[in-house]
C-alpha positions, 0 to 999 in steps of 0.5 A: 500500500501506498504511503502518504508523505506526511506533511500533507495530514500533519497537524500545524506547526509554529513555523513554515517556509515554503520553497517554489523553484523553476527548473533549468533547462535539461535538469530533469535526470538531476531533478528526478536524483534530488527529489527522490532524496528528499524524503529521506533528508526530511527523516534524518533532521526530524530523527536528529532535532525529533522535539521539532516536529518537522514535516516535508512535502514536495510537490511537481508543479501541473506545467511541469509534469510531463517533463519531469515524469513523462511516463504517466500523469494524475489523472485530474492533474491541470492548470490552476484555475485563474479568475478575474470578475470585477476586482476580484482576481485569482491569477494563475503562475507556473513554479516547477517544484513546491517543497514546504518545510513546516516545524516548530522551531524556525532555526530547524526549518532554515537548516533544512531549506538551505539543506534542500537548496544545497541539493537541488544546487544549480538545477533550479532557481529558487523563485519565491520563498515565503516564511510564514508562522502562527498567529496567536491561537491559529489565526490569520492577521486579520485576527479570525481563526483561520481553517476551522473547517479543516477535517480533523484525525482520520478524515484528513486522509480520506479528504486528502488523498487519492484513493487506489480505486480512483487513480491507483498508480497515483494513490495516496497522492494529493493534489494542491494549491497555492496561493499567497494573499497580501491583505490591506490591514489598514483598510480592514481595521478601519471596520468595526469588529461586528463589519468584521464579523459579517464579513466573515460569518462568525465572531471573533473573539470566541470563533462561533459561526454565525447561524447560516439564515443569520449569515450575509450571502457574501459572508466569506462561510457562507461563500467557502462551505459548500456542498456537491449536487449529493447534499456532501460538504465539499473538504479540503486540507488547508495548511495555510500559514500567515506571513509577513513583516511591517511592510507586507501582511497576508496569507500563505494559503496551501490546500491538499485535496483527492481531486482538484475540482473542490477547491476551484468550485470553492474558488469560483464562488468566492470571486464570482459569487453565486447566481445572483452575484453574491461573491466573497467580500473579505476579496474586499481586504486581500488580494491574492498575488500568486496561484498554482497547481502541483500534485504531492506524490506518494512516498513510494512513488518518490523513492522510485522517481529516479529509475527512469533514469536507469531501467535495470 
C-alpha cells in the first residue's frame, strides 16, 4: 500500500517556509536524483532535532509534469484555475517544484531549506520563498481563526488523498494549491469588529459561526462551505500559514485535496459569487498575488522517481 508523505495530514506547526523553484533547462535526470532524496533528508533532521516536529512535502508543479515524469500523469492533474470578475482576481503562475518545510522551531526549518537548496544546487532557481508562522491561537492577521473547517484525525486522509480505486498508480497522492494573499490591514481595521464579523460569518473573539439564515450571502462561510449536487460538504486540507513583516501582511494559503475540482468550485464562488452575484467580500481586504497547481506524490512513488533514469 501506498504511503502518504506526511506533511500533507500533519497537524500545524509554529513555523513554515515554503520553497517554489523553476527548473533549468535539461535538469530533469538531476531533478528526478534530488527529489527522490528528499524524503529521506526530511527523516534524518526530524530523527536528529525529533522535539521539532518537522514535516516535508514536495510537490511537481501541473506545467511541469510531463517533463519531469513523462511516463504517466494524475489523472485530474491541470492548470490552476485563474479568475478575474470585477476586482476580484485569482491569477494563475507556473513554479516547477513546491517543497514546504513546516516545524516548530524556525532555526530547524532554515537548516533544512538551505539543506534542500544545497541539493537541488544549480538545477533550479529558487523563485519565491515565503516564511510564514502562527498567529496567536491559529489565526490569520486579520485576527479570525483561520481553517476551522479543516477535517480533523482520520478524515484528513480520506479528504486528502487519492484513493487506489480512483487513480491507483497515483494513490495516496494529493493534489494542491497555492496561493499567497497580501491583505490591506489598514483598510480592514478601519471596520468595526461586528463589519468584521459579517464579513466573515462568525465572531471573533470566541470563533462561533454565525447561524447560516443569520449569515450575509457574501459572508466569506457562507461563500467557502459548500456542498456537491449529493447534499456532501465539499473538504479540503488547508495548511495555510500567515506571513509577513511591517511592510507586507497576508496569507500563505496551501490546500491538499483527492481531486482538484473542490477547491476551484470553492474558488469560483468566492470571486464570482453565486447566481445572483453574491461573491466573497473579505476579496474586499486581500488580494491574492500568486496561484498554482502541483500534485504531492506518494512516498513510494518518490523513492522510485529516479529509475527512469536507469531501467535495470
Amino acid at each position: 500500500m501506498a504511503r502518504e508523505q506526511f506533511g500533507i495530514c500533519a497537524e500545524p506547526n509554529l513555523h513554515g517556509n515554503y520553497l517554489l523553484f523553476n527548473v533549468l533547462d535539461d535538469k530533469n535526470a538531476f531533478i528526478r536524483a534530488a527529489i527522490s532524496r528528499l524524503p529521506q533528508l526530511f527523516e534524518n533532521y526530524s530523527e536528529q532535532f525529533s522535539e521539532a516536529n518537522l514535516i516535508g512535502v514536495v510537490a511537481i508543479g501541473e506545467a511541469y509534469w510531463d517533463e519531469f515524469y513523462p511516463i504517466a500523469r494524475p489523472a485530474l492533474l491541470s492548470p490552476f484555475p485563474a479568475m478575474n470578475r470585477d476586482d476580484r482576481v485569482a491569477p494563475t503562475n507556473n513554479y516547477d517544484i513546491y517543497i514546504e518545510i513546516r516545524s516548530d522551531r524556525a532555526d530547524v526549518n532554515h537548516i533544512v531549506s538551505s539543506k534542500v537548496c544545497q541539493l537541488l544546487g544549480d538545477s533550479v532557481e529558487l523563485i519565491e520563498q515565503v516564511q510564514a508562522f502562527r498567529f496567536l491561537d491559529g489565526r490569520d492577521l486579520t485576527g479570525f481563526v483561520d481553517g476551522t473547517e479543516n477535517p480533523q484525525g482520520r478524515h484528513r486522509r480520506e479528504v486528502a488523498l487519492v484513493k487506489e480505486q480512483d487513480d491507483s498508480f497515483f494513490a495516496a497522492g494529493s493534489y494542491l494549491h497555492t496561493q499567497r494573499y497580501q491583505h490591506n490591514l489598514t483598510l480592514w481595521n478601519s471596520l468595526a469588529e461586528h463589519e468584521q464579523e459579517d464579513v466573515y460569518g462568525r465572531t471573533k473573539l470566541d470563533n462561533i459561526e454565525f447561524p447560516s439564515d443569520e449569515k450575509a450571502l457574501t459572508a466569506h462561510t457562507k461563500r467557502t462551505s459548500l456542498k456537491d449536487e449529493q447534499g456532501n460538504s465539499l473538504e479540503i486540507v488547508r495548511q495555510s500559514m500567515p506571513y509577513g513583516d511591517m511592510k507586507r501582511k497576508g496569507l500563505f494559503f496551501v490546500s491538499y485535496c483527492a481531486s482538484p475540482k473542490p477547491f476551484e468550485t470553492i474558488l469560483k464562488s468566492m470571486v464570482h459569487g453565486d447566481a445572483h452575484g453574491n461573491s466573497d467580500h473579505l476579496l474586499k481586504y486581500t488580494q491574492a498575488e500568486t496561484g498554482s497547481a502541483f500534485f504531492a506524490p506518494s512516498l513510494n512513488f518518490l523513492s522510485k522517481v529516479a529509475d527512469i533514469d536507469n531501467p535495470e
